[in-house]
C-alpha positions in Angstrom: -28.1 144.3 0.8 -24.7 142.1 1.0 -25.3 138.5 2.1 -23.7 137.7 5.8 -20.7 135.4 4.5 -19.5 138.7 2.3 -19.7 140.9 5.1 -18.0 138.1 6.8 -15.6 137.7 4.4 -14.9 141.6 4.6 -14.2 141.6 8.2 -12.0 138.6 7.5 -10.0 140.2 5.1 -10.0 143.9 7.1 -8.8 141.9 10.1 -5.7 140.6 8.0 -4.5 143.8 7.1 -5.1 145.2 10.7 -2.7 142.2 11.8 -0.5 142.9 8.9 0.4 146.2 10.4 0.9 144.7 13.5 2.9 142.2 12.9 5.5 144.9 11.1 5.3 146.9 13.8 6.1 144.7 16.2 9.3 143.9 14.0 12.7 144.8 16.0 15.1 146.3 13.5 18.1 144.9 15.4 16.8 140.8 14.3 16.5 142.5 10.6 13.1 140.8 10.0 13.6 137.7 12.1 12.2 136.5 15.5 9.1 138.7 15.3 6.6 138.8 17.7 3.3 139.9 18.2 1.5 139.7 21.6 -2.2 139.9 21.8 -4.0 140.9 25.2 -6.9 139.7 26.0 -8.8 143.2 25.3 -7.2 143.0 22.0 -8.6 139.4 21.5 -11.6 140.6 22.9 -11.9 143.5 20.1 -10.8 141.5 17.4 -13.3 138.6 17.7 -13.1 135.3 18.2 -9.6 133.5 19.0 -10.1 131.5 16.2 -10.7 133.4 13.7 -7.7 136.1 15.0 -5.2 133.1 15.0 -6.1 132.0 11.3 -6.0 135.5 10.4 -2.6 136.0 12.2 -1.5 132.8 10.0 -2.7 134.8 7.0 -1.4 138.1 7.7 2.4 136.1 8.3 1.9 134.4 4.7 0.6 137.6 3.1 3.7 139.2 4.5 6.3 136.6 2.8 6.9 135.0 6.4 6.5 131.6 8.3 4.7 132.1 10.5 3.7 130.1 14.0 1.0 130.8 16.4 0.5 129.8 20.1 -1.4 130.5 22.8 0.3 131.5 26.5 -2.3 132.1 28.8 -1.2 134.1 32.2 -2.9 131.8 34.2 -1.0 128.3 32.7 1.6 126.6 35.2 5.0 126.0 33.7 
């Protein structure tokens, strides 16, 4: 039987790729590559797992991909 932290590691590394195809397809083909963005509901969150972990595998996914990437967190509910 795999040990928890591989199993762990596995939906890590799963999660990545699922972000990975995201984040291309979130790509508009008029900014050639540039200005992405990717934006999470809270169901997706909620699916995902933990905000943490989905933001340091967003990061990943980003580097993986050859980008820079930069995360943060709008809430609906923040006052501008």
């Amino acid at each position: 039987m795999p040990d928890k932290d591989e199993l762990a590691r596995h939906r890590y590394e799963k999660l990545i790729d699922h972000l990975q195809s995201l984040l291309q397809a979130a790509l508009k083909p008029e900014y050639q590559g540039y200005h992405g963005q990717l934006i999470l509901s809270s169901d997706d969150l909620a699916e995902m797992g933990d905000l943490k972990d989905v933001r340091r595998a967003a990061l990943e996914a980003g580097r993986c991909l050859g980008w820079k990437p930069v995360a943060s967190l709008i809430s609906r509910n923040s006052v501008c």
